[in-house]
N, C-alpha and C positions, 0 to 999 in steps of 0.2 A: 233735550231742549223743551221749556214749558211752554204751555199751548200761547201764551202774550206773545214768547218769545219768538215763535212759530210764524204767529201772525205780522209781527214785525218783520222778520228774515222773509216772508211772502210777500208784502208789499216791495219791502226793499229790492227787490228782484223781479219785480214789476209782472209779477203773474195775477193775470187776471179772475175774472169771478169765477168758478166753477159754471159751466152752461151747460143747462138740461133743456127737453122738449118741454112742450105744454101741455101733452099726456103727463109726463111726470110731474111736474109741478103741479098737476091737477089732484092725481095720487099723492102727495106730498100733503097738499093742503087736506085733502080728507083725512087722513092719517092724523094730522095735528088735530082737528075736530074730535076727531073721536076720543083721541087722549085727552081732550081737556076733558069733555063729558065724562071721561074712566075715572080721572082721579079731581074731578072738581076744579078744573082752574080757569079762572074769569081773564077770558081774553081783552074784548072790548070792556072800558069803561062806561057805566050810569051816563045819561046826561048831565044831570045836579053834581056829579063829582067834577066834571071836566068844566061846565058852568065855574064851579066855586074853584078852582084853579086858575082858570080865566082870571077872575078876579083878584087871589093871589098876587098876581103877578103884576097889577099895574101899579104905575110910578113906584118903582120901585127903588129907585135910586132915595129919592125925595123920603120914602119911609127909613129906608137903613140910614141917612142921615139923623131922622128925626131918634132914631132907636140908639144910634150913636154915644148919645150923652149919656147916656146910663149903663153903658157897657164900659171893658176893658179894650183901648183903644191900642188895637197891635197893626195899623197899617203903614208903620214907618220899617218893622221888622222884617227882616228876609226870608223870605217863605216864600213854598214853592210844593206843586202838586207832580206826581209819578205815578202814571197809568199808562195801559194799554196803549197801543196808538190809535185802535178804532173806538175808545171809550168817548162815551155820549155825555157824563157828566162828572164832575170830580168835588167828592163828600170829601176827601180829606186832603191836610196840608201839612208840612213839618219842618220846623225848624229849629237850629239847635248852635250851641255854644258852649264850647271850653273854655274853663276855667280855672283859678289857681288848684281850687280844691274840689272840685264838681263837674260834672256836666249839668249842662241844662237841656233837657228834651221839652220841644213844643209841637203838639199835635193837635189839630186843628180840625174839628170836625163841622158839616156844613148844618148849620142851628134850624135842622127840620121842623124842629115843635115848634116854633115862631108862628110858621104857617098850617100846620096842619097836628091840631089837641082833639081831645077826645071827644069836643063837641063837635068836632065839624064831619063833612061827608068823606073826606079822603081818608078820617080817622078810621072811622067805620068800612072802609072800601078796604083799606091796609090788613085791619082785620080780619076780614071776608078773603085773601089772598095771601096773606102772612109771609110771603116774599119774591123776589122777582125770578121767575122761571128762565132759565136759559138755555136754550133749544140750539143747536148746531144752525144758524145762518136765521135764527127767530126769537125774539126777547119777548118775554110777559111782566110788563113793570109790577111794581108795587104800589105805585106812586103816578100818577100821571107826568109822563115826559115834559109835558109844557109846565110843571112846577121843577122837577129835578132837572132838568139841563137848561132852567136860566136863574131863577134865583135861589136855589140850592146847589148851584155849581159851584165851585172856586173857581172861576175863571182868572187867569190873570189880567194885573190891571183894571180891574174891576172890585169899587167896596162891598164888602159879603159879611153877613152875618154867621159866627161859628160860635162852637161850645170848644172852648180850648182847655187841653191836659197840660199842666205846667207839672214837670216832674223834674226836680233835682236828684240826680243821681249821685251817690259817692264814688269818687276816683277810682277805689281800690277793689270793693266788688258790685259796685253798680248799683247796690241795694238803695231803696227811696230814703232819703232824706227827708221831702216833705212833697207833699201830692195836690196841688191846689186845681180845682174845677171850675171854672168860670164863662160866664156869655163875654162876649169878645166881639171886635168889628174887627176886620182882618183884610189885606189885599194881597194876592200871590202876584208873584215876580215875575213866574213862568212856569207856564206845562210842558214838563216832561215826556216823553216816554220814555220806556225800560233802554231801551236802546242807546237813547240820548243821557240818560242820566249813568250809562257805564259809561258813556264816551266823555263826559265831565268828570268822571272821575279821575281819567290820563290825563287829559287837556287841561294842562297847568296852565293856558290864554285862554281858556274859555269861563263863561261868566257863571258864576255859581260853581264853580272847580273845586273852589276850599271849603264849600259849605257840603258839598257831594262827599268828597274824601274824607273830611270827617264826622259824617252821618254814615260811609259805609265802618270806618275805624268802628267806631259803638255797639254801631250795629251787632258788626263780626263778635267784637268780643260779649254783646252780651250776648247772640247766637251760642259760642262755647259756651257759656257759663250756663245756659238754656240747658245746653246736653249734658256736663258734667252735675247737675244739678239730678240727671234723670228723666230728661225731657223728650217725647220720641220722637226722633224728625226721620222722617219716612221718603224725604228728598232733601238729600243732602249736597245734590250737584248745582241748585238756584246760582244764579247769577248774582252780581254783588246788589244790583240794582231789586232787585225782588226782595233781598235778604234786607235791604233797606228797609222797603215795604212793611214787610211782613215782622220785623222783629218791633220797629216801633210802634205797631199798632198792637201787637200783643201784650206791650210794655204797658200802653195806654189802657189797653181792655184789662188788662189785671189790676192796674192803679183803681181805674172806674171804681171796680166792683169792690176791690178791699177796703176804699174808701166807704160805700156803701155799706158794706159790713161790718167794719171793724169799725169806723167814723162815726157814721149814723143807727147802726145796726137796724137799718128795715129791709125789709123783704126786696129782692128786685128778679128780673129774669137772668137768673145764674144757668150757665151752663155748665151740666155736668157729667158726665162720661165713668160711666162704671170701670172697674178692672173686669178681665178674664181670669177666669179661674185658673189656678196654678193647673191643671190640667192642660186645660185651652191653652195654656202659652207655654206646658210642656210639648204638645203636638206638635205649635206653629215652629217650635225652633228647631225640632229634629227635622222637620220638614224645610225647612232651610239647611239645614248642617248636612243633608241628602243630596243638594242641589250641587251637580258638577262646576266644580271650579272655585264651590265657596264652604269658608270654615270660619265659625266664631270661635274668636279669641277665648281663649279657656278663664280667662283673669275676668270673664265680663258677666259668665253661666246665670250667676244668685242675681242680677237685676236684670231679667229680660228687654227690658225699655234698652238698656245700654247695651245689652247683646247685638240686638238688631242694628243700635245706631253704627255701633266699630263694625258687626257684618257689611253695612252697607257702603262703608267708605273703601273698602279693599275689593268688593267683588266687583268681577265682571259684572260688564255692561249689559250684557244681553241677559244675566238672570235679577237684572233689579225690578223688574215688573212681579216676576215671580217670587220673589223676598216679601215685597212688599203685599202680595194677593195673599203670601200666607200668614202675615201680620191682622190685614183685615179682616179676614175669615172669621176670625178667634174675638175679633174686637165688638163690643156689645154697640148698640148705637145710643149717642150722646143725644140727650133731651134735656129741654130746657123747665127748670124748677123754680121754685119760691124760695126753697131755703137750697143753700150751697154744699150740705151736707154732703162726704162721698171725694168733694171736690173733679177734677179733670185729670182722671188716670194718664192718657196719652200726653199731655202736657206737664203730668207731672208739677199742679198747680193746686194748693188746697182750694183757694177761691177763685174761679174766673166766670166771665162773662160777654157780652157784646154789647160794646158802644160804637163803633167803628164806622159801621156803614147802614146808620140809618135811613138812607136812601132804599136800600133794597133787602133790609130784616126787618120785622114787627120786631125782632127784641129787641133791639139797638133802640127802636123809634119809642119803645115804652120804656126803657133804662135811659133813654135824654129827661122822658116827661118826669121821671121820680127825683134823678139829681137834679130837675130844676124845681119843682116843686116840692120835693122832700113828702109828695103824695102817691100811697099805692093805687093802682086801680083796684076796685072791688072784685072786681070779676080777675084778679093777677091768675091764681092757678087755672081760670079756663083757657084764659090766653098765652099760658105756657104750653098748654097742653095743643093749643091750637096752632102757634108755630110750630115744635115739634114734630104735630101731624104733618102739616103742609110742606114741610122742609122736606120729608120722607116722601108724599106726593112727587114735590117736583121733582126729587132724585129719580123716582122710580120715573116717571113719564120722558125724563133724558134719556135713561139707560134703554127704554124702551125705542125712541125714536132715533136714536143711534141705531141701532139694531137692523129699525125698518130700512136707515138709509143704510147699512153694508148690504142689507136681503136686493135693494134694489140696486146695488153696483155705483153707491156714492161714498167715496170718503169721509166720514165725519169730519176728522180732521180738517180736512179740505176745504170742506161749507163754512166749518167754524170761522177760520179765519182769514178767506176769501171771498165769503159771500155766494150768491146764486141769480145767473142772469139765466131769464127763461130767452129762451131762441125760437122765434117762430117756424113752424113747420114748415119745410116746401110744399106748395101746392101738386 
């Protein structure tokens, strides 16, 4: 089960927050301290940033109308966000339609740069942080909370300003048709959760049921067509609701950026991910093919990406952690570049990128500023290099604070998706 899925099945079951003393929570918070000081990460925001957020946000209705006229106007269409259940804000939206000869995929992203371009303080604060840090039971935005969870949310019912992917898919393999990127005024219908949106899927009476069922159909099949392609998917067990998720935004991040490339040919923050040397993934597979209970398919040997995916569908359960740690091992870490050269080995993508959640990545948030203004930043390679760093940062400062909380007898898991109430001490 993924950790959303985790957090859902937690609530649903009515377990409360994980409860620690106020020694330990005291311990807790120094530990956080010091990891932000280790690897650079800006907890508290400026005042001039949260000031100009402030501001952001007023009448805002009154603005998205005014902005209205000069956009693509999608608020009669059926759209709808899927997230977490404890999620704080919702950057993206999707909707979609069958037709004689096509699909049509619509993915709806919330139109960050409206509010915060490279002249203002949040621009510059996003830079200095490069993305949102996510700590078991503790969040470090990118963005000021009082801008993304109210007028960079999609909330339903509510008009929002987006950057929408309009992708026509061909029936027969999915491939684009034609890619169009556009500012948009948009209204979702309703928020999801992971949970709620598997249960529209069955629920032939329940509202958005047809539009659930066949965004998982698409999904699914372009999922296969992802792995027969040569694509490594390293969890193969996702729920239909995540495979939602996650395929039509991948759909969307490879449109972005090919458009970008191939359309405009300029520069943008491409993500790219080296291969392992045929060594390195000679290792990782014998090292799986060692592992009791599991054997890759002899017909799969010459493309290691597809070795792994057929191992991972037939083995046991209890060695997929370890299938998986020996895939990662070997795996180089993926940095984000100017030019796309190399392309995304793991994905098995010559060009991709991120548009997706410019909420909480500087690449995403500088890859809206380009498609919309068709301008590089000057400074594009420091700022690749600078997400890159930061992204490895907050990796490392999780892996780390995990750690502290097993040393002190707390389940990560647990915190993540439960929270933490401190219990005062008896006297």
């Amino acid at each position: 089960m993924t950790s959303d899925a985790q957090a859902e099945a937690g609530t649903a079951e009515g377990q409360g927050p994980v409860e620690i003393s106020e020694d330990l929570a005291e311990r807790l918070d120094s530990k956080r301290e010091k990891l932000f000081e280790k690897f650079e990460i800006r907890d508290g925001f400026p005042q001039a940033v949260m000031t100009e957020a402030e501001k952001r946000t007023e009448n805002i209705q009154q603005e998205i109308q005014d902005e209205a006229e000069e956009r693509t106007d999608l608020r009669d269409m059926t759209t709808w966000t899927t997230d977490p259940i404890d999620a704080q804000d919702f950057d993206d939206a999707i909707s979609v339609e069958e037709r004689e000869d096509e699909y049509v995929l619509w993915v709806h992203i919330a139109d960050v740069t409206h509010y915060v371009h490279p002249e203002s303080n949040m621009w510059e604060e996003a830079v200095k942080r490069g993305n949102t840090v996510y700590l078991p039971g503790y969040t470090i935005h990118m963005l000021p909370p009082m801008l993304a969870e109210t007028v960079c949310s999609l909330v339903p019912n509510e008009d929002r300003l987006a950057h929408t992917v309009e992708m026509h898919l061909d029936k027969e393999n999915l491939s684009y048709e034609t890619i169009d990127i556009y500012k948009s005024v948009i209204q979702s219908d309703e928020r999801l959760t992971y949970s709620q949106a598997e249960e529209r899927i069955d629920d032939e009476d329940a509202p958005l049921h047809e539009e659930c069922k066949l965004s998982f159909e698409l999904a699914d099949r372009m999922h296969e067509q992802r792995k027969e392609d040569g694509s490594l998917v390293l969890n193969p067990r996702r729920d239909r609701a995540h495979t939602i998720i996650e395929e039509s935004m991948l759909k969307a991040n490879k449109a972005v950026t090919h458009e970008l490339m191939w359309g405009r040919g300029v520069e943008a923050m491409y993500r790219v991910h080296p291969q392992p040397t045929p060594d390195e993934w000679g290792k990782a597979l014998q090292e799986i093919q060692d592992l009791n209970g599991v054997s890759i398919p002899g017909s799969t040997w010459d493309d290691p990406r597809k070795a792994v995916n057929a191992t991972l569908e037939d083995a046991p359960g209890r060695q997929l952690d370890k299938i998986q740690w020996a895939v990662m091992k070997v795996m180089p870490r993926a940095r984000y570049m100017s030019d796309p050269f190399g392309g995304h080995h793991a994905l098995n993508f010559e060009i991709y990128g991120h548009f997706t959640s410019p909420i909480r990545r500087l690449s995403d948030l500088i890859n809206h500023w380009i498609v919309y203004t068709n301008d590089v930043p000057e400074d594009l390679v420091a700022l690749c290099d600078r997400a890159s760093d930061k992204q490895a940062d907050a990796e490392a400062c999780e892996r780390e604070y995990k750690q502290f909380l097993e040393e002190v007898g707390l389940d990560p898991n647990a915190v993540n998706n439960r929270g933490i109430e401190v219990v005062e001490d008896d006297d």
